[in-house]
C-alpha positions as CSV (number, residue, x, y, z in Angstrom):
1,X,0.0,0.0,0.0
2,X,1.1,3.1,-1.3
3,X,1.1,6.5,1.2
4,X,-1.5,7.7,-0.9
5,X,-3.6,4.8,-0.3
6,X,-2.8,5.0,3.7
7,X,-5.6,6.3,5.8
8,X,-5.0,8.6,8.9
9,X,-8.7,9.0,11.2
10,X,-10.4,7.1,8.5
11,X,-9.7,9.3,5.9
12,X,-7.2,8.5,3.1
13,X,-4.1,10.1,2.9
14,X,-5.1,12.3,-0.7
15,X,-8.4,13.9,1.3
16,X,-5.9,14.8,3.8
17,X,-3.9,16.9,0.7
18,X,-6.9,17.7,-0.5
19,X,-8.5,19.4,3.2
20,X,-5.1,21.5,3.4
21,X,-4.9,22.9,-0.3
22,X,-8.3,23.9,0.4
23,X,-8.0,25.2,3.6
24,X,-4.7,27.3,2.1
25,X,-6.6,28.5,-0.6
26,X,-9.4,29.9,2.0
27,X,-6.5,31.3,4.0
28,X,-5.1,33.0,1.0
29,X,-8.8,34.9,-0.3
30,X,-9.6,35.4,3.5
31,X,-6.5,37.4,3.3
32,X,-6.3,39.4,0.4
33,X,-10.1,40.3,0.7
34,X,-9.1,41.6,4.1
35,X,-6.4,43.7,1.8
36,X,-8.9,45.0,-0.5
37,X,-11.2,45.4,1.7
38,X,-8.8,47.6,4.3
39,X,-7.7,49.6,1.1
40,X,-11.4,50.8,-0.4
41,X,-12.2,51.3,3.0
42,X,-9.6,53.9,3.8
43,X,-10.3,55.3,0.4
44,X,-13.9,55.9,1.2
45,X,-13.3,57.1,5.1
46,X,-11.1,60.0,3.2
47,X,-13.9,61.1,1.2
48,X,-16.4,61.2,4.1
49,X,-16.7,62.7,7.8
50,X,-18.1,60.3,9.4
51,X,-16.8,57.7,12.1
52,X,-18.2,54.2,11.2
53,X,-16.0,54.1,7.8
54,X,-13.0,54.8,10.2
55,X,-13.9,52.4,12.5
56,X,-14.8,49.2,10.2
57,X,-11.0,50.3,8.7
58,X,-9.9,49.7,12.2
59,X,-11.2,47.3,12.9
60,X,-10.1,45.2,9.5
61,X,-7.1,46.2,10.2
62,X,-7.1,44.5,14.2
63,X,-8.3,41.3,12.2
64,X,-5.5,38.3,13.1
65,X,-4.0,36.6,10.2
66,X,-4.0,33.9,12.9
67,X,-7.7,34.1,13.3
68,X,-8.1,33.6,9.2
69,X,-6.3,30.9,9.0
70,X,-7.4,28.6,11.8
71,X,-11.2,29.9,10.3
72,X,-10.0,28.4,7.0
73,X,-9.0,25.6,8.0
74,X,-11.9,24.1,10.1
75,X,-13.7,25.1,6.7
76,X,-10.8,22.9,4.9
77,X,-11.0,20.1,7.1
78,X,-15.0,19.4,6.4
79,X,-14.2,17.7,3.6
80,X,-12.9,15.4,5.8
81,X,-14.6,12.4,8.1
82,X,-13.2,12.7,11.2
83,X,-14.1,10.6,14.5
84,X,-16.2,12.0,17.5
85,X,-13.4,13.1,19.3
86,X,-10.7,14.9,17.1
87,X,-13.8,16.8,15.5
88,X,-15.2,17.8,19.2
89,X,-11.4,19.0,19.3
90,X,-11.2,20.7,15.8
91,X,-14.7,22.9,17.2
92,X,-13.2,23.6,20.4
93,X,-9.9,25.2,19.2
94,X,-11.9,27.1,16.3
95,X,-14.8,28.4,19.0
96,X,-12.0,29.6,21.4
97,X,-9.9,31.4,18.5
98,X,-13.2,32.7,17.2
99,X,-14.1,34.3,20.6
100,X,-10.3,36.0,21.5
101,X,-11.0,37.7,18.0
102,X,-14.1,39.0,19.1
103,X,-13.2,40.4,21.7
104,X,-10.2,41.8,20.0
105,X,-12.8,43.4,18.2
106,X,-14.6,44.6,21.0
107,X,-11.7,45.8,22.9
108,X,-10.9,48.2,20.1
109,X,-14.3,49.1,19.2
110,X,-14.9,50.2,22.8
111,X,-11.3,52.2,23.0
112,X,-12.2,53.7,19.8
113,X,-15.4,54.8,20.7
114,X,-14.7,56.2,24.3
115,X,-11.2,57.7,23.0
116,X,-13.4,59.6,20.4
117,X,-15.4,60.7,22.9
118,X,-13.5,62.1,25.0
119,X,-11.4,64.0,21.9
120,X,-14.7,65.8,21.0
121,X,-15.9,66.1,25.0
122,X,-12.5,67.0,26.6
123,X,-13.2,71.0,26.5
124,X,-16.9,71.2,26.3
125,X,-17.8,68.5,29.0
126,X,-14.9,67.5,31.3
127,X,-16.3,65.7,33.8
128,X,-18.2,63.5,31.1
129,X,-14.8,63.1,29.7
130,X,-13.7,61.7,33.0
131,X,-16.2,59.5,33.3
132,X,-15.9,58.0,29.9
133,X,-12.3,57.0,30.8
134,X,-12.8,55.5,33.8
135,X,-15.9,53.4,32.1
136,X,-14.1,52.6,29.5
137,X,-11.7,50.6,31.2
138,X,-14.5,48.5,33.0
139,X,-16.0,48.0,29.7
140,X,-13.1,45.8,29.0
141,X,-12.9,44.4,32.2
142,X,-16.5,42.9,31.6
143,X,-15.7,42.5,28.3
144,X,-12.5,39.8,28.7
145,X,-14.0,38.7,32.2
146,X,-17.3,37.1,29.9
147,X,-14.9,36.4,27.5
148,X,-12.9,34.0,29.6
149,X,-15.9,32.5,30.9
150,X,-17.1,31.6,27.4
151,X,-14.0,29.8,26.9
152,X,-14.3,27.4,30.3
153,X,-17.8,26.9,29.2
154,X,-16.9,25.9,25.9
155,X,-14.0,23.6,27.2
156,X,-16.4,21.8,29.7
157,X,-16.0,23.6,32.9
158,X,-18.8,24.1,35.8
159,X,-19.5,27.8,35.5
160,X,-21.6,27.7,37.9
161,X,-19.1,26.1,40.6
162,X,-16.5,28.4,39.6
163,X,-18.3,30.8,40.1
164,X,-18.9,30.5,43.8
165,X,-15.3,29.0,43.8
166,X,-14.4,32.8,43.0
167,X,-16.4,34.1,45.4
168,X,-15.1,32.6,48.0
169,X,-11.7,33.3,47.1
170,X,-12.4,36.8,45.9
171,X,-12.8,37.4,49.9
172,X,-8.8,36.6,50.5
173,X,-8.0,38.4,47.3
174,X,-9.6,41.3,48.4
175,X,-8.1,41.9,51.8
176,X,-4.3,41.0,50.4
177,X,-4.9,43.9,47.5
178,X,-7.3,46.6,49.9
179,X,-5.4,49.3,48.9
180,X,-5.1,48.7,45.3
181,X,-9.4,48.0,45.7
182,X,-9.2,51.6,47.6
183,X,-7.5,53.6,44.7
184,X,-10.1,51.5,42.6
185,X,-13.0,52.2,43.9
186,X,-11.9,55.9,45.0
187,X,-11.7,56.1,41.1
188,X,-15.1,54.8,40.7
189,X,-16.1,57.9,43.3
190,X,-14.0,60.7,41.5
191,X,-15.7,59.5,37.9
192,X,-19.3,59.5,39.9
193,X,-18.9,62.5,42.0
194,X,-16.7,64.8,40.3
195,X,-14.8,66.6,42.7
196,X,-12.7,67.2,39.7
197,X,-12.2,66.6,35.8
198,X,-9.5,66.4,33.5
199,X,-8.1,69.9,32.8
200,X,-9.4,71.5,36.6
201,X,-6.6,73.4,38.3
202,X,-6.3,72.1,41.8
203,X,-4.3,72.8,44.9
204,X,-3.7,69.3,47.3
205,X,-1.7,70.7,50.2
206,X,1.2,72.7,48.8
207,X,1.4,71.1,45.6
208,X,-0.8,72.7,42.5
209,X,-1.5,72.4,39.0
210,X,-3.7,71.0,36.0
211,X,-5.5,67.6,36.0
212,X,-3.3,65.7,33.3
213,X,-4.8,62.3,33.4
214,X,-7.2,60.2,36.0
215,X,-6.6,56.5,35.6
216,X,-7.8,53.3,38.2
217,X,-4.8,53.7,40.6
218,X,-3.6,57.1,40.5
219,X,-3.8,60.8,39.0
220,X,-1.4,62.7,37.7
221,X,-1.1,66.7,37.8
222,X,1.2,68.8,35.6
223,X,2.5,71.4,38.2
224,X,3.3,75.1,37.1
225,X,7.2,74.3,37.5
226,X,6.0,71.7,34.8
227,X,7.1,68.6,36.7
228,X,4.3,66.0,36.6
229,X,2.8,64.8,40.5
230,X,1.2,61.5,40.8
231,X,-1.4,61.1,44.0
232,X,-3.1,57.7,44.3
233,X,-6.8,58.3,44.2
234,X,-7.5,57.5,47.6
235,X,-4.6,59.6,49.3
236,X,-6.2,62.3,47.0
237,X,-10.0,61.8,48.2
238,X,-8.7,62.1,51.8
239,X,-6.8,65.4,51.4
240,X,-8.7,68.8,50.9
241,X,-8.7,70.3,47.6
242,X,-9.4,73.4,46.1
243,X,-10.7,73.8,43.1
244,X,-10.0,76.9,41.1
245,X,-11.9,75.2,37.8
246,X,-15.1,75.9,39.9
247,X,-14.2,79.3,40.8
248,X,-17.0,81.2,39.4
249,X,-15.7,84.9,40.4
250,X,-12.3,85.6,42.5
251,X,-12.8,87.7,45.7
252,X,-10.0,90.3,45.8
253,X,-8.7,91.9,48.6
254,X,-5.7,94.3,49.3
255,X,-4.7,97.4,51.1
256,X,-2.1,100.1,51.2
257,X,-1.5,103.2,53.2
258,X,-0.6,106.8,53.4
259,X,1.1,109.2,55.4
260,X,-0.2,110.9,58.4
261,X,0.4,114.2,57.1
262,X,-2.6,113.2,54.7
263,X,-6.0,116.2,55.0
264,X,-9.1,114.7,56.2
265,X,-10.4,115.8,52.8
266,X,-7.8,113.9,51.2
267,X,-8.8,111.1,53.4
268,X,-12.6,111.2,52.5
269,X,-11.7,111.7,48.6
270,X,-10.1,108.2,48.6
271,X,-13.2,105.7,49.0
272,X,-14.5,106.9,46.4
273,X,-11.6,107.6,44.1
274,X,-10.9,103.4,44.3
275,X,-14.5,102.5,43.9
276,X,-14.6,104.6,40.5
277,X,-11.4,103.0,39.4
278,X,-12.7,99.2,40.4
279,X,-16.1,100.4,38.6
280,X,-14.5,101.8,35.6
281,X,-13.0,98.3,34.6
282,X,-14.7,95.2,32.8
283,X,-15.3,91.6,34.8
284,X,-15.0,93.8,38.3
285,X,-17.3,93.8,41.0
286,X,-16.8,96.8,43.3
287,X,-17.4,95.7,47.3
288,X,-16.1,98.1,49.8
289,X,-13.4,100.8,50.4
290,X,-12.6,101.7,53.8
291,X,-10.5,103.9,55.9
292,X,-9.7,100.7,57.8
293,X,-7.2,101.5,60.7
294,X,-4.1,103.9,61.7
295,X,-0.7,101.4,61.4
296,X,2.5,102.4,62.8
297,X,3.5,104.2,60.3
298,X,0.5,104.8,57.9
299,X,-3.6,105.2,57.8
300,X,-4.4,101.8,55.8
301,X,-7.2,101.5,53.8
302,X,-8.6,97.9,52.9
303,X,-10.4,97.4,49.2
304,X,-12.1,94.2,48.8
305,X,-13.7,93.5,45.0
306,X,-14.7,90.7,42.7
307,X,-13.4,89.7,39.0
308,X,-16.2,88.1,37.7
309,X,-13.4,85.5,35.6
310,X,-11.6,82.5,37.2
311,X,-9.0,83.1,35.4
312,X,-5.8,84.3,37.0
313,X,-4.0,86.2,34.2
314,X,-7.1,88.8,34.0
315,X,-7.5,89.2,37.5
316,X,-3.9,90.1,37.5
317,X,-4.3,92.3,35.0
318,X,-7.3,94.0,36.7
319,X,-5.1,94.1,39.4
320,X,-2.3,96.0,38.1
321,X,-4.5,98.5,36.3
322,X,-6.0,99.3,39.8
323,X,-2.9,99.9,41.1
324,X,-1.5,102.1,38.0
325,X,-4.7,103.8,38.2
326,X,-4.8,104.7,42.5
327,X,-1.3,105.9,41.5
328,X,-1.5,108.2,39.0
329,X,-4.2,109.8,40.7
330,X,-2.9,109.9,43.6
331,X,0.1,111.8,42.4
332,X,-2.5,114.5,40.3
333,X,-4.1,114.9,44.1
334,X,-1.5,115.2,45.7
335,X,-1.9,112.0,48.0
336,X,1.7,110.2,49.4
337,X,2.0,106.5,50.1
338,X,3.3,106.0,53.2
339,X,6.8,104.0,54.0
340,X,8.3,102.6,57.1
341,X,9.5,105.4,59.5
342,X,10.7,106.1,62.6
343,X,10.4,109.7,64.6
344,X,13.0,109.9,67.4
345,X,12.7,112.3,70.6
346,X,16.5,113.5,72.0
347,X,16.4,114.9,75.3
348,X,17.7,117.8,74.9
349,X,15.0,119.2,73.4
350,X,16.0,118.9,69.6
351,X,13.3,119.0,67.3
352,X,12.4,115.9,66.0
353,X,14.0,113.6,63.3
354,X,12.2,111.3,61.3
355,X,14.4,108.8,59.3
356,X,13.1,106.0,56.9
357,X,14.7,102.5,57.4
358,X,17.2,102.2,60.1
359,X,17.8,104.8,62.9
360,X,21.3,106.5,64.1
């Protein structure tokens, strides 16, 4: 008997040629069709604006050669007559490869779709943003966790009992990784609550700076130095933060002073010389301006005011004009700012001297 003749699981040794030429050939069109099909894709997607053409590229293009070819052969090896067992085999190994692909798919459909998301969201709807992120990844936690279960049902495994098994054993997991659960779930809490967002300017103790990125275990912050900070979320949940993001207007307040020698006139005129100049400027809020106290060397006054903007550039530019502004008037008027000094008695009648900084 001739090798040709020889049979291997009852089928001869030519249908065995035969099953892998086919099952090549299938490989071969699965794969150039994938080719062509990538290629008028991408032609089309540059022609439109929407986002299904780019993602059906994508996801062509996440498409396993692996995947094709154990696809085209279980297709090759029907022509075939293969016992119970090697068949049930055969199923198993094409069900499984089947199912990683689809979730390969699924895994980048659901990071293409949230990433997108949160490109068009990021600057009209942080927090959303935030969310999406933070969902995105248990999406494909559930996604590979049903996924894995598939596979041990497939294979023969009690679901059920493992299930429970899991349970069980979830318990001792749990309390050897609590604070890796804590950063976790405090994660789950910043994506719910929204103390902050991506792109909120926060102060955590003495370190502040811009929300960079808020991931399971930790979030970063780009300081002003431009160093980046990394907090794990539950350290940060526990610490008080301010958030300048939320700032809807910036309460302002300062004060300066002027000499003694000042008129009572004088004194009255200056109110209501800083409440015109507060008044006189955009995104300002005029409070109060009052003759506050006498200092040691000078009669303060204390101005408080709003800027209706958060931001900080403007309100230091409303500062500054203020200040150009109580100056220049000041000098037209007449008015001195007052300075540290010192008047000094001698006792043998001298008239007094006054001398600024330190005293001979």
């Amino acid at each position: 008997m001739n090798l040709l003749e020889r049979t291997f699981y009852g089928n001869p040794f030519y249908d065995w040629i035969g099953a892998v030429v086919i099952s090549l050939a299938l490989a071969l069109i699965f794969y150039f069709t994938r080719r062509l099909l990538i290629h008028r894709f991408t032609l089309w997607s540059r022609k439109t604006e929407t986002r299904l053409d780019d993602f059906v590229v994508d996801i062509l293009t996440h498409t396993r050669f692996l995947f094709l070819l154990v696809i085209a052969f279980y297709f090759g090896l029907q022509y075939l007559e293969l016992p119970p067992k090697p068949e049930r085999l055969i199923t198993h190994i094409t069900i499984i490869v089947l199912l990683v692909q689809v979730a390969f798919w699924g895994n980048r459909g659901i990071a293409l779709w949230f990433n997108d998301y949160i490109k068009r969201h990021k600057d009209t709807d942080a927090a959303g943003a935030t969310t999406m992120s933070v969902l995105g990844f248990i999406a494909r936690v559930v996604l590979w966790s049903v996924l894995l279960l598939m596979i041990l049902d497939n294979l023969g495994f009690n679901i059920t009992t493992l299930v429970a098994s899991l349970g069980v054993g979830g318990v001792a997991v749990a309390l050897a990784v609590q604070n890796i659960l804590g950063d976790i779930f405090a994660s789950l809490s910043i994506a719910m609550d929204k103390p902050f967002v991506i792109g909120d300017f926060i102060i955590v103790d003495e370190h502040l700076g811009t929300i960079e990125y808020i991931g399971l275990k930790s979030t970063r912050i780009r300081s002003l130095g431009g160093e980046q900070i990394i907090f794990s979320n539950a350290d940060l949940l526990k610490s008080r933060i301010r958030n300048y993001k939320r700032m809807y207007e910036r309460r302002v307040v300062f004060t300066f002073g002027v000499i003694y020698q000042t008129s009572a006139e004088k004194l009255k005129k200056i109110p209501v010389m800083v409440r015109n100049i507060v008044e006189s400027l955009e995104k300002t809020r005029f409070d109060r301006a009052h003759f506050k106290e006498y200092g040691d060397s000078s009669l303060n006054f204390e101005v408080v005011y709003f800027v209706r903007d958060p931001d900080y550039n403007i309100y230091m530019d409303i500062q500054q004009a203020i200040n150009l502004s109580i100056f220049e008037q000041f000098a037209n008027e007449g008015i001195d700012f007052a300075y540290p000094t010192r008047t000094l008695y001698f006792a043998g009648g001298d008239a007094p001297t006054t001398a600024s900084g330190l005293t001979r």
